[in-house]
Gaussian input, Z-matrix of N, CA and C with variables (Angstrom, degrees):
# hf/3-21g

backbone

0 1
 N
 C     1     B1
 C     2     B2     1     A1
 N     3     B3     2     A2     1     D1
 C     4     B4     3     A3     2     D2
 C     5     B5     4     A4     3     D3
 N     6     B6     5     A5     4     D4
 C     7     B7     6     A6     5     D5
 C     8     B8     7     A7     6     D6
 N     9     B9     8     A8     7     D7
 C    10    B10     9     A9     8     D8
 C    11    B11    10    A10     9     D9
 N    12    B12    11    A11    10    D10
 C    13    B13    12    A12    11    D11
 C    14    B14    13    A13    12    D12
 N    15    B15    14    A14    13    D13
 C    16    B16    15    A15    14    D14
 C    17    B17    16    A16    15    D15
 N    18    B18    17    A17    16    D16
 C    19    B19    18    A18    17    D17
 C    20    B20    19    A19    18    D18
 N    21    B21    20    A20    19    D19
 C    22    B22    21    A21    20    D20
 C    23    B23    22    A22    21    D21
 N    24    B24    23    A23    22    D22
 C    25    B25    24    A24    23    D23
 C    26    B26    25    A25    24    D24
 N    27    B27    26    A26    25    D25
 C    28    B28    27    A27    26    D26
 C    29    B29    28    A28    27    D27
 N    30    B30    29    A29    28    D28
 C    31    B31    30    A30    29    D29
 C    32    B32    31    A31    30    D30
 N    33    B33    32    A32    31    D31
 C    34    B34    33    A33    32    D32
 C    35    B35    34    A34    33    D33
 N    36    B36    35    A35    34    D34
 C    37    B37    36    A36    35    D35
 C    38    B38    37    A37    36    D36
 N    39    B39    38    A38    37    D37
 C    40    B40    39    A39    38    D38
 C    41    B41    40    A40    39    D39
 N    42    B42    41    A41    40    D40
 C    43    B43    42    A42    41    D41
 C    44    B44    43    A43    42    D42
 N    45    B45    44    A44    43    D43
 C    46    B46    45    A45    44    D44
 C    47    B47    46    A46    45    D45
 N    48    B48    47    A47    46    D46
 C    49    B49    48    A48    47    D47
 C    50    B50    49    A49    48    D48
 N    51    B51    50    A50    49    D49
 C    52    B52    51    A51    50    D50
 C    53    B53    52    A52    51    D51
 N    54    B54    53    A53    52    D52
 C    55    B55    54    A54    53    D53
 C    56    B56    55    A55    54    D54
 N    57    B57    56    A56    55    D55
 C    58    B58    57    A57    56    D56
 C    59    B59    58    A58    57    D57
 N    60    B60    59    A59    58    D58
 C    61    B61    60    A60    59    D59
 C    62    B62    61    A61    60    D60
 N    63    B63    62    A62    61    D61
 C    64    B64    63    A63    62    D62
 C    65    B65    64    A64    63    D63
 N    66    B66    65    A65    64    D64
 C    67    B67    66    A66    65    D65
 C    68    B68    67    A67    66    D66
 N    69    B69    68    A68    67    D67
 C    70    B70    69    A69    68    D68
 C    71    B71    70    A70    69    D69
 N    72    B72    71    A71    70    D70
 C    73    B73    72    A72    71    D71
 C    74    B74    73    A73    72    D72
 N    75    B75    74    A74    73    D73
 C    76    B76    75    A75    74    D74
 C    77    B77    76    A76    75    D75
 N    78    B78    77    A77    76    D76
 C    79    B79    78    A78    77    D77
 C    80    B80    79    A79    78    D78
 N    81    B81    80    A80    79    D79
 C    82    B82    81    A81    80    D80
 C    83    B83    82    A82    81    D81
 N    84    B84    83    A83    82    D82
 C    85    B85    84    A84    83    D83
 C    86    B86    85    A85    84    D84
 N    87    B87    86    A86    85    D85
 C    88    B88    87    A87    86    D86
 C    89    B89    88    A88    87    D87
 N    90    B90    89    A89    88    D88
 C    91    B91    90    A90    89    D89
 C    92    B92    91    A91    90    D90
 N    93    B93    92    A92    91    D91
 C    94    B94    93    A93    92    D92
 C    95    B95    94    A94    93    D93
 N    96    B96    95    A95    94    D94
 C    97    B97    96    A96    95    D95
 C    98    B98    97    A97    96    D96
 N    99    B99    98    A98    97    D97
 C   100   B100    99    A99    98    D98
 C   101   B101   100   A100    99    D99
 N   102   B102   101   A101   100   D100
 C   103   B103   102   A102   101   D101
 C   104   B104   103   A103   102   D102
 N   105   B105   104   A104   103   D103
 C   106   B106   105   A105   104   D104
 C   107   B107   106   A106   105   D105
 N   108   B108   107   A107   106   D106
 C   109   B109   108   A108   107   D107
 C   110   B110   109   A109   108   D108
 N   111   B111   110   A110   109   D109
 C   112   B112   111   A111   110   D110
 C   113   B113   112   A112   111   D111
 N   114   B114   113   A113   112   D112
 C   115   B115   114   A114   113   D113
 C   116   B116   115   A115   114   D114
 N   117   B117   116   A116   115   D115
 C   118   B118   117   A117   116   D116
 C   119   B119   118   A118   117   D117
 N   120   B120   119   A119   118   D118
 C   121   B121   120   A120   119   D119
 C   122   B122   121   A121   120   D120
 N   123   B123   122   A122   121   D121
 C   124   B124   123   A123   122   D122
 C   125   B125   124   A124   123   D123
 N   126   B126   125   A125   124   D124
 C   127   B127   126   A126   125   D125
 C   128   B128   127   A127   126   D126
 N   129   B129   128   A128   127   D127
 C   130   B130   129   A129   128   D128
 C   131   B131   130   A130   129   D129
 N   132   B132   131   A131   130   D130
 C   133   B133   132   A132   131   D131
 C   134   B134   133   A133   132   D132
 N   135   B135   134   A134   133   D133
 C   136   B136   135   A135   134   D134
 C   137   B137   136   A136   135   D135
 N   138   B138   137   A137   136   D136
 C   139   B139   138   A138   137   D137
 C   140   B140   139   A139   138   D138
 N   141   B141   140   A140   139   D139
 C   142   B142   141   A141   140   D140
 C   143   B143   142   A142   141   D141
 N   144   B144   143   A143   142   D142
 C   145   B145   144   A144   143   D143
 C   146   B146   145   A145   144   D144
 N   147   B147   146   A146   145   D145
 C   148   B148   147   A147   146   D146
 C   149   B149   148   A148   147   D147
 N   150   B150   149   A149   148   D148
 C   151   B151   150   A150   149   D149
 C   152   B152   151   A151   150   D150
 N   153   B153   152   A152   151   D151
 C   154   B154   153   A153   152   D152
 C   155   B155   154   A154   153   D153
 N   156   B156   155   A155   154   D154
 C   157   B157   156   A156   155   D155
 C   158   B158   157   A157   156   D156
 N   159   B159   158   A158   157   D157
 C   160   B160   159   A159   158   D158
 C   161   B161   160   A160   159   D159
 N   162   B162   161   A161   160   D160
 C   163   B163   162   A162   161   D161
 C   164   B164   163   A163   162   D162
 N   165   B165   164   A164   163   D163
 C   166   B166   165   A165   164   D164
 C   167   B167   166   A166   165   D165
 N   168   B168   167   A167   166   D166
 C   169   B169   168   A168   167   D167
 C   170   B170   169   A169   168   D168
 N   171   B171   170   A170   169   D169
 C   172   B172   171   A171   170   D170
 C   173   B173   172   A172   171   D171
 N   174   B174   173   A173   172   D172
 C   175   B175   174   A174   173   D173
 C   176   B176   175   A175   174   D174
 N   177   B177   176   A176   175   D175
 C   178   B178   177   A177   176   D176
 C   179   B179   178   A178   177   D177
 N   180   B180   179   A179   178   D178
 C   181   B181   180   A180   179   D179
 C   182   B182   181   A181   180   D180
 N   183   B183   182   A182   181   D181
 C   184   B184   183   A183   182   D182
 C   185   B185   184   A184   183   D183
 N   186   B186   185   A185   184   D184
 C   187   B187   186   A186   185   D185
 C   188   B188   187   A187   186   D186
 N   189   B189   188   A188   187   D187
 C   190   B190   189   A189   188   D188
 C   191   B191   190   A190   189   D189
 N   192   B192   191   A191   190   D190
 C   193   B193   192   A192   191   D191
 C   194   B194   193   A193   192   D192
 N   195   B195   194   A194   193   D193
 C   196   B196   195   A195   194   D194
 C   197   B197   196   A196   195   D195
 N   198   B198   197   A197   196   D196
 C   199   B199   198   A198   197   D197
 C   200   B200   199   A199   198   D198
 N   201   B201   200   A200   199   D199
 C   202   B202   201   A201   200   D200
 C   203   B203   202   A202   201   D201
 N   204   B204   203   A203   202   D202
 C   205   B205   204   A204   203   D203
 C   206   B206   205   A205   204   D204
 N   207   B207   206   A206   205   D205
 C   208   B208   207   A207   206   D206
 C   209   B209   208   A208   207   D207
 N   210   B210   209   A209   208   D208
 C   211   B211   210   A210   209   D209
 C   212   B212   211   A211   210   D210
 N   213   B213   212   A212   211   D211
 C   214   B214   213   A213   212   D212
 C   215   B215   214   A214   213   D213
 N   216   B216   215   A215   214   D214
 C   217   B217   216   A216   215   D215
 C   218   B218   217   A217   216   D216
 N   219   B219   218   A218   217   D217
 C   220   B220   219   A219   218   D218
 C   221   B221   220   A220   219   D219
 N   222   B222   221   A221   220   D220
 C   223   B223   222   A222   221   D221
 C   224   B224   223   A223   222   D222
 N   225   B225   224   A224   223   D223
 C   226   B226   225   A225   224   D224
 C   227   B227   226   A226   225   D225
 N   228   B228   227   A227   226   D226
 C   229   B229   228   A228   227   D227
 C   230   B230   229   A229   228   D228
 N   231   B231   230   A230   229   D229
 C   232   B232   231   A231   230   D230
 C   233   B233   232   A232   231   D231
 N   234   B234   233   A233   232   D232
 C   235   B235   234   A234   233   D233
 C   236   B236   235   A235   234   D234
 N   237   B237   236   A236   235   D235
 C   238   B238   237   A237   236   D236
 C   239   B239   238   A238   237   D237
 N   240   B240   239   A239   238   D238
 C   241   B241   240   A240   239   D239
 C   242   B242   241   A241   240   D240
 N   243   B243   242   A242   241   D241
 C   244   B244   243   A243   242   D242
 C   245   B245   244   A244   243   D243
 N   246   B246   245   A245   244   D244
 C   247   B247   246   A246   245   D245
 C   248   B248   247   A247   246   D246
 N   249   B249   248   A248   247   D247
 C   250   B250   249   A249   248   D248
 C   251   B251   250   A250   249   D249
 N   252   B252   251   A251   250   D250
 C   253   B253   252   A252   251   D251
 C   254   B254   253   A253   252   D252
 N   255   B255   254   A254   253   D253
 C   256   B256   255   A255   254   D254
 C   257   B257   256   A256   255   D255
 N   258   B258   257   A257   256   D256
 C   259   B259   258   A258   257   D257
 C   260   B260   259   A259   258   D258
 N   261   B261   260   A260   259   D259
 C   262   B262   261   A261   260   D260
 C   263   B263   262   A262   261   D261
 N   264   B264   263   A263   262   D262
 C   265   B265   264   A264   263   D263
 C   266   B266   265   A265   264   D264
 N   267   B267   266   A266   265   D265
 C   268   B268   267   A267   266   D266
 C   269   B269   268   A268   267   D267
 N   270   B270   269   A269   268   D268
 C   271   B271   270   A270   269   D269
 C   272   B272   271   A271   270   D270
 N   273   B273   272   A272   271   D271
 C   274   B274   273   A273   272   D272
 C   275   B275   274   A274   273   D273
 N   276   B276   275   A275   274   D274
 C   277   B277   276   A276   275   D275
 C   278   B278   277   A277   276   D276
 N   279   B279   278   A278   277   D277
 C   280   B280   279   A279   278   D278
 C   281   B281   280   A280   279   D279
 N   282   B282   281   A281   280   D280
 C   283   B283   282   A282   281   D281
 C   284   B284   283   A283   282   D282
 N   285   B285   284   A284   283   D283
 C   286   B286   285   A285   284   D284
 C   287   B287   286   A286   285   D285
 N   288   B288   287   A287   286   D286
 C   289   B289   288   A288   287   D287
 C   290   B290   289   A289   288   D288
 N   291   B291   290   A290   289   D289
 C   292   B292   291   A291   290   D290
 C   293   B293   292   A292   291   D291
 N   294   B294   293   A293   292   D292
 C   295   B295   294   A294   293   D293
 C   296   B296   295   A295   294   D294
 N   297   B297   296   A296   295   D295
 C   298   B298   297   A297   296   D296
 C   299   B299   298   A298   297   D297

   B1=1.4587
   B2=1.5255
   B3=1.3365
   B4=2.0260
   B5=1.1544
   B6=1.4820
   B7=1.2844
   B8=1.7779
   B9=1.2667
   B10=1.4658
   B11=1.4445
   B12=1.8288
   B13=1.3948
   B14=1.2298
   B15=1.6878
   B16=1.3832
   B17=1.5447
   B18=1.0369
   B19=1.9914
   B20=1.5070
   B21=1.6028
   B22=1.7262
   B23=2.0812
   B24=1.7116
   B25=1.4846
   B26=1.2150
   B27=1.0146
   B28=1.8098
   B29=1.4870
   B30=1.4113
   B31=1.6841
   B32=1.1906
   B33=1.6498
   B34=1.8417
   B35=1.2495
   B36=1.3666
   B37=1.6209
   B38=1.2938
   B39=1.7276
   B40=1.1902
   B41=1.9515
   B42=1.4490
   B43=1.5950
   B44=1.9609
   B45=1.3017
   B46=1.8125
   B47=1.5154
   B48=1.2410
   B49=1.6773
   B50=1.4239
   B51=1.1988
   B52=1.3859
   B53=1.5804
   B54=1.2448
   B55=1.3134
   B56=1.2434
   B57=1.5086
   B58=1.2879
   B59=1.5665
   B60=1.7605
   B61=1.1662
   B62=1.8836
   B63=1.6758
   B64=1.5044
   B65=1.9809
   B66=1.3428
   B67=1.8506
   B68=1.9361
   B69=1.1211
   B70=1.5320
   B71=1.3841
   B72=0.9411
   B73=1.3911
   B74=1.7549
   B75=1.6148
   B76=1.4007
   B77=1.8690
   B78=1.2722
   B79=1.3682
   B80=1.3007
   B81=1.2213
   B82=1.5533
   B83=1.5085
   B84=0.9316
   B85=1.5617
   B86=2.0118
   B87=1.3707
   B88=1.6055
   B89=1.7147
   B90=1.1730
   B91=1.5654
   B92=1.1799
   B93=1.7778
   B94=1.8070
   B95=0.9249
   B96=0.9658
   B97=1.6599
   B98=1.7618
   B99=1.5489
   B100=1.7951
   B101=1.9345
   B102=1.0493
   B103=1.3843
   B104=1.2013
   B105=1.2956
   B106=1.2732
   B107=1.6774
   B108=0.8600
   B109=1.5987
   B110=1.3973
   B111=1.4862
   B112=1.3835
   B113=1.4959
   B114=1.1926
   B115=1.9090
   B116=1.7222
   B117=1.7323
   B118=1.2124
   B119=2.1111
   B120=0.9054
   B121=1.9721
   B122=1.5834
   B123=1.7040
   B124=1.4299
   B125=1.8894
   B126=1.5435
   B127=1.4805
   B128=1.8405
   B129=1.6502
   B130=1.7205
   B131=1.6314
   B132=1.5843
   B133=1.9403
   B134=1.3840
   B135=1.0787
   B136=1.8578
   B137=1.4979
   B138=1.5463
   B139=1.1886
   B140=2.2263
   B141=1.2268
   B142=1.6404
   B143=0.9740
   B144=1.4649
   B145=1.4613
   B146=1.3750
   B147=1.3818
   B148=1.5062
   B149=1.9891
   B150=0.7187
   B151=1.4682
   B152=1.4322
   B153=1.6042
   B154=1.5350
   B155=1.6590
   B156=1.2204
   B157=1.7703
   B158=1.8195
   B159=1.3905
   B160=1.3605
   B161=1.3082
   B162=1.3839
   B163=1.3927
   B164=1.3628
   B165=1.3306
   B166=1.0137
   B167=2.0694
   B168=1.4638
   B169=1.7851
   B170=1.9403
   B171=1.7808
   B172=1.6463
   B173=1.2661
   B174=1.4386
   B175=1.4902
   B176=1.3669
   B177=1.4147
   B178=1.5825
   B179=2.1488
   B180=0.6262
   B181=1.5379
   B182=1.6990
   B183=1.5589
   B184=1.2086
   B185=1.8001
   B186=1.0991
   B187=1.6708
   B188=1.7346
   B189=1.1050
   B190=1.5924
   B191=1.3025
   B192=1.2610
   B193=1.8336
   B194=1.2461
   B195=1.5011
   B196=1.6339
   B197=1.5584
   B198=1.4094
   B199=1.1784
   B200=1.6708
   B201=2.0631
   B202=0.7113
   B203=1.3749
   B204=1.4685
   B205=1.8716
   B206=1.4417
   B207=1.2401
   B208=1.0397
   B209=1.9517
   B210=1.4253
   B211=0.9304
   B212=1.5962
   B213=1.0513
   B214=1.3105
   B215=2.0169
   B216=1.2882
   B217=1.7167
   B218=2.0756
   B219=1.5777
   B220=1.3937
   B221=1.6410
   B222=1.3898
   B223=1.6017
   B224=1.1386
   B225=1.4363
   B226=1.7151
   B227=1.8872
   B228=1.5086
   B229=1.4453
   B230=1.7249
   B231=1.6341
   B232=1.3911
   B233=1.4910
   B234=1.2337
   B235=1.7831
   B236=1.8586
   B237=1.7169
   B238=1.4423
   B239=2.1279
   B240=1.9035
   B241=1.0869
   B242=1.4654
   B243=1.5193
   B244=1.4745
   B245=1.2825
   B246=1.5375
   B247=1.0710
   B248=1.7411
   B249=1.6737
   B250=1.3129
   B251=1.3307
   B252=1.6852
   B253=1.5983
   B254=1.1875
   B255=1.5816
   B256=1.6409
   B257=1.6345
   B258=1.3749
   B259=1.9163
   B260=1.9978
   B261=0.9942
   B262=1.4107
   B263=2.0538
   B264=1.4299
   B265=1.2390
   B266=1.6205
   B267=1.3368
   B268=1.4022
   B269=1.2492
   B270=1.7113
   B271=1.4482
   B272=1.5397
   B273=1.5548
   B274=1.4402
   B275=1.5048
   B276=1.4943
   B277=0.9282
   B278=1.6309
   B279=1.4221
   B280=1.9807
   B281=1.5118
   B282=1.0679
   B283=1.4355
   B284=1.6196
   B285=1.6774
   B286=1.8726
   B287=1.1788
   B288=1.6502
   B289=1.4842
   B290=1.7449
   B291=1.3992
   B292=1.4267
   B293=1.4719
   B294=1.2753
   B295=1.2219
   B296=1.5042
   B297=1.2593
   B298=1.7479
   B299=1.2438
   A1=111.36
   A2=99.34
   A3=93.27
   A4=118.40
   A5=145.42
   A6=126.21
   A7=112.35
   A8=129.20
   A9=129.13
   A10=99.30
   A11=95.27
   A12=92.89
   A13=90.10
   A14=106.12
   A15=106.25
   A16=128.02
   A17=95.07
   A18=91.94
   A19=102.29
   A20=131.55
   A21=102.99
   A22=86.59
   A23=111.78
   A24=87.78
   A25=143.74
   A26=102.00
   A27=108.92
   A28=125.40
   A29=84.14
   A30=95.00
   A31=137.29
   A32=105.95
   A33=104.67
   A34=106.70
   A35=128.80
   A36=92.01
   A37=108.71
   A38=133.52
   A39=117.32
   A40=127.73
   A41=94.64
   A42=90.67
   A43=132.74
   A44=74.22
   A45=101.79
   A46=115.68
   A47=102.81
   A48=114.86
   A49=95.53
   A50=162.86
   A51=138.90
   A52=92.65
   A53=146.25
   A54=136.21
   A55=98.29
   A56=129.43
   A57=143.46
   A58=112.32
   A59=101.44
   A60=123.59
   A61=129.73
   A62=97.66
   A63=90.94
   A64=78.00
   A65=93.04
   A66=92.69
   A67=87.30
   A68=108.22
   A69=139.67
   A70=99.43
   A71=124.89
   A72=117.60
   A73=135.29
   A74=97.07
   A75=97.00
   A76=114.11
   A77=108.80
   A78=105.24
   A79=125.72
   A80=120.06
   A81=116.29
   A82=124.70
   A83=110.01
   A84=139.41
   A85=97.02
   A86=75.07
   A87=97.52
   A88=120.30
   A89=124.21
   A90=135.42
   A91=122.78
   A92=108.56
   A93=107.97
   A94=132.01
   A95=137.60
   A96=145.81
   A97=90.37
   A98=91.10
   A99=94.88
   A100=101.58
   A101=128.21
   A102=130.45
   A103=119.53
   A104=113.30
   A105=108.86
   A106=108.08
   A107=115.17
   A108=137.84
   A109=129.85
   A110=97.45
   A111=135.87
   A112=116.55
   A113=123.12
   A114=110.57
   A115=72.59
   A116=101.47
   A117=138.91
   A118=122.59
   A119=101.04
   A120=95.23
   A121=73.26
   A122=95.94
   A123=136.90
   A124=88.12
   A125=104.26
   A126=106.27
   A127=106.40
   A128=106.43
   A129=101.92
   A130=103.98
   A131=110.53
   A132=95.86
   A133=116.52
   A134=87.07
   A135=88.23
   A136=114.20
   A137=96.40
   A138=127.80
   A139=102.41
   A140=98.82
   A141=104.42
   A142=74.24
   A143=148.43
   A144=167.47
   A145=96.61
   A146=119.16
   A147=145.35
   A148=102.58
   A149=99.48
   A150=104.44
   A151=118.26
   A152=98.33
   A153=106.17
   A154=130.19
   A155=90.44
   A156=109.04
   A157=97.10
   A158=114.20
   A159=110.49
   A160=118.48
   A161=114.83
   A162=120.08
   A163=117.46
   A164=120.46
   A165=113.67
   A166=127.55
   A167=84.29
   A168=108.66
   A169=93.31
   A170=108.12
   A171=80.18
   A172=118.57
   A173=117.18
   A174=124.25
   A175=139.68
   A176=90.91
   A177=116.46
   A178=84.45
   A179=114.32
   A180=118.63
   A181=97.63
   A182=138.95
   A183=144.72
   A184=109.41
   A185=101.91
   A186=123.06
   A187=119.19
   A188=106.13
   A189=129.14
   A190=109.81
   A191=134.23
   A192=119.60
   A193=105.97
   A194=119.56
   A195=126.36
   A196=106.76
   A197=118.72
   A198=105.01
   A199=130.59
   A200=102.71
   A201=101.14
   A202=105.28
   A203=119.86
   A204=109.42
   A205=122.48
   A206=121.98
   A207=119.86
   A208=81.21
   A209=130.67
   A210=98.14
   A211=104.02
   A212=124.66
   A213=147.57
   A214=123.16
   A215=81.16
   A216=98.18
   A217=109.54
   A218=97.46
   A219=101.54
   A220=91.45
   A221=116.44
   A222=112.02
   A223=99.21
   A224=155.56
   A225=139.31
   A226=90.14
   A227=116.97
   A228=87.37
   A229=82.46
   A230=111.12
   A231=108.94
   A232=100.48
   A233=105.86
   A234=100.95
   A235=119.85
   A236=91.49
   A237=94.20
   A238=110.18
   A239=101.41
   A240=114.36
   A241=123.80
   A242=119.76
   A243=127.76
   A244=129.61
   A245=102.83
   A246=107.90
   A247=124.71
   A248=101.35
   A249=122.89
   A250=111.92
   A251=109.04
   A252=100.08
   A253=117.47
   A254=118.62
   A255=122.73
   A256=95.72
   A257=87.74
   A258=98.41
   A259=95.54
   A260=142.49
   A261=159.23
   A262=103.94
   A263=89.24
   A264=106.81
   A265=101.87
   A266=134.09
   A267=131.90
   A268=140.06
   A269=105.04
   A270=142.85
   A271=76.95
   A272=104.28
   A273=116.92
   A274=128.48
   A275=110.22
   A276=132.28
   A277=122.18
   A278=83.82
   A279=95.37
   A280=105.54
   A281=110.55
   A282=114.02
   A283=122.36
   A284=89.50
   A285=94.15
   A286=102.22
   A287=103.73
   A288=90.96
   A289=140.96
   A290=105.49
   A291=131.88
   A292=107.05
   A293=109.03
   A294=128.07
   A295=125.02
   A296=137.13
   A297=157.47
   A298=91.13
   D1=148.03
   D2=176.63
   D3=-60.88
   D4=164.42
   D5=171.76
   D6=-92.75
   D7=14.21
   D8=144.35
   D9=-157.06
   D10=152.47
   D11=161.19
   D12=-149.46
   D13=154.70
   D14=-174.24
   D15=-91.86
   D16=-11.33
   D17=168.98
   D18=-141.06
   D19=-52.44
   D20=160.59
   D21=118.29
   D22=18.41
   D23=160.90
   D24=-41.78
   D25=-30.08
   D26=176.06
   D27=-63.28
   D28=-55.75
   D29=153.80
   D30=-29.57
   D31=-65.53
   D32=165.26
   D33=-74.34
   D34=-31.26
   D35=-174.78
   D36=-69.13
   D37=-45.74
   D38=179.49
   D39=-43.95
   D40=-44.51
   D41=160.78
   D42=-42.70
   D43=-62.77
   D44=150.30
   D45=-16.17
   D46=-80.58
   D47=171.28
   D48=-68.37
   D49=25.52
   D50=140.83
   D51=94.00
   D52=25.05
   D53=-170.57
   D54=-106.60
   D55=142.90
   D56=160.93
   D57=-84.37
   D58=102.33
   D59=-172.22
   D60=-102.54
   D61=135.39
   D62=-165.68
   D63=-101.99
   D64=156.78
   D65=170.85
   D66=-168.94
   D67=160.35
   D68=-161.64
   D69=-51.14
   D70=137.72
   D71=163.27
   D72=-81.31
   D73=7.25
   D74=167.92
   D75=-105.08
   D76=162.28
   D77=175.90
   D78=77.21
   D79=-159.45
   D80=166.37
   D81=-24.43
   D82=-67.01
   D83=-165.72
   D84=-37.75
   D85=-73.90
   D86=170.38
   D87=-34.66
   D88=-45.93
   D89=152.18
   D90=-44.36
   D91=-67.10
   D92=166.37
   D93=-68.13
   D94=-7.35
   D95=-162.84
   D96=-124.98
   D97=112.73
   D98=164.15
   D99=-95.81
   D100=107.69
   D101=-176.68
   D102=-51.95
   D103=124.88
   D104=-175.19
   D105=105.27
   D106=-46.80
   D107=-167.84
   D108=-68.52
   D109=-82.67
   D110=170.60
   D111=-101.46
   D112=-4.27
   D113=-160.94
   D114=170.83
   D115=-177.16
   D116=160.13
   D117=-114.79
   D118=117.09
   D119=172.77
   D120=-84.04
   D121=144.05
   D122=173.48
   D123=-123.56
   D124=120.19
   D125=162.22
   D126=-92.92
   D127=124.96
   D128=-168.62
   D129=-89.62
   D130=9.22
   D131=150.33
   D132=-107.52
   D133=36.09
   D134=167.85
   D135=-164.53
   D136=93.01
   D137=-151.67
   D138=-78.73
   D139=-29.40
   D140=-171.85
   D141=-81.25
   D142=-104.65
   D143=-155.00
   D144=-2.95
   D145=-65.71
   D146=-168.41
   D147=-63.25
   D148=-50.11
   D149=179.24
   D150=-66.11
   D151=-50.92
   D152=157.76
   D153=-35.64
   D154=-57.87
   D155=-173.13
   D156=-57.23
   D157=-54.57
   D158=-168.62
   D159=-61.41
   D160=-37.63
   D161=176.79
   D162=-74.11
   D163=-32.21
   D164=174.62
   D165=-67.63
   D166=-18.22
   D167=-178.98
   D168=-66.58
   D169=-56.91
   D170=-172.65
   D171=-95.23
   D172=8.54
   D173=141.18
   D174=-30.88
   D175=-24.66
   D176=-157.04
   D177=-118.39
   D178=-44.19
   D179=-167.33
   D180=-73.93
   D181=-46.71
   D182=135.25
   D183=-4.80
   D184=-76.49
   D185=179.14
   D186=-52.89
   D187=-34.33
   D188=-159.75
   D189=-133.35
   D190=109.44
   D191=169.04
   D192=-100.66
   D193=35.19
   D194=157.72
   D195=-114.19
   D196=-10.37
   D197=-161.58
   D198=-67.55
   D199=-23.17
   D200=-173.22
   D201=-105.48
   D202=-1.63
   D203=154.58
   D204=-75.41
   D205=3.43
   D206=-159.66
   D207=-100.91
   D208=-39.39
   D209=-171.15
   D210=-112.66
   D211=27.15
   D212=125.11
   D213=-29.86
   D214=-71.19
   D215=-172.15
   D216=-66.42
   D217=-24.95
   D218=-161.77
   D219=-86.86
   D220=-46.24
   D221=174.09
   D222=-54.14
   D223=-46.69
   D224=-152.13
   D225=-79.63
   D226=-9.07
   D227=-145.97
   D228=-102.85
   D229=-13.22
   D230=-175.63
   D231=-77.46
   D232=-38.25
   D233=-173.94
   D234=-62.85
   D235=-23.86
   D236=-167.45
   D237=-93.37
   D238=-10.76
   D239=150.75
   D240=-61.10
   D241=-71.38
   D242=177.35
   D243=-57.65
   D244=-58.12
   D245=-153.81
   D246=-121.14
   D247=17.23
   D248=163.35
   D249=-76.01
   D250=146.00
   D251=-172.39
   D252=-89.65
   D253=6.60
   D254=176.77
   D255=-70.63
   D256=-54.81
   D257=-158.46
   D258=-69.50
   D259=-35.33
   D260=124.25
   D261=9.26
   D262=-89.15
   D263=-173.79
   D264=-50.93
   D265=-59.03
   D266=178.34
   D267=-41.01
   D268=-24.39
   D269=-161.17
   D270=-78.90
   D271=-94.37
   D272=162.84
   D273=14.78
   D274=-68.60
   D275=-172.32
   D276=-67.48
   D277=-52.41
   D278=162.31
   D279=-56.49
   D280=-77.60
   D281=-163.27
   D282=-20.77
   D283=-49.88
   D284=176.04
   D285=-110.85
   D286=56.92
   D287=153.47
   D288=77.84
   D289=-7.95
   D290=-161.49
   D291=-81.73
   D292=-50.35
   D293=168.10
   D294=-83.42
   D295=167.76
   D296=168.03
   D297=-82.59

């Protein structure tokens, strides 16, 4: 992973596609990705750590053939919380007032 990025497109689109995503833990990334949750933060100075975490994810998917829809389904549901432009536009809308 890079060691910052500032907003983390890749990120949602990979969520996007339903992929269970590791991305940096600084910056963007760090915002969309609730760890653990939705995605994985990968810290990129700690390269065993990082390797660890991933392997251990399809370690876990081996063991479980829910494991990796499960964090599959929670990234589509964070992206389609945040960072959809229906749910987007509404945010918006409250804020100044536009909306009840």
């Amino acid at each position: 992973p890079a060691l910052y990025e500032a907003f983390g497109l890749t990120v949602i689109e990979a969520m996007t596609c339903g992929l269970p995503t590791f991305a940096t833990n600084q910056g963007g990334p760090a915002e969309i990705i609730v760890d653990g949750v939705s995605g994985f933060h990968i810290d990129p100075n700690h390269g065993d750590e990082s390797s660890n975490k991933i392997a251990d994810f399809f370690e876990k998917c081996k063991q479980d053939n829910q494991h990796w829809t499960k964090y599959s389904a929670a990234g589509l549901q964070r992206i389609h919380e945040w960072y959809y432009f229906p749910a987007q536009s509404i945010r918006i809308q409250i804020h100044f007032g536009a909306r009840p």
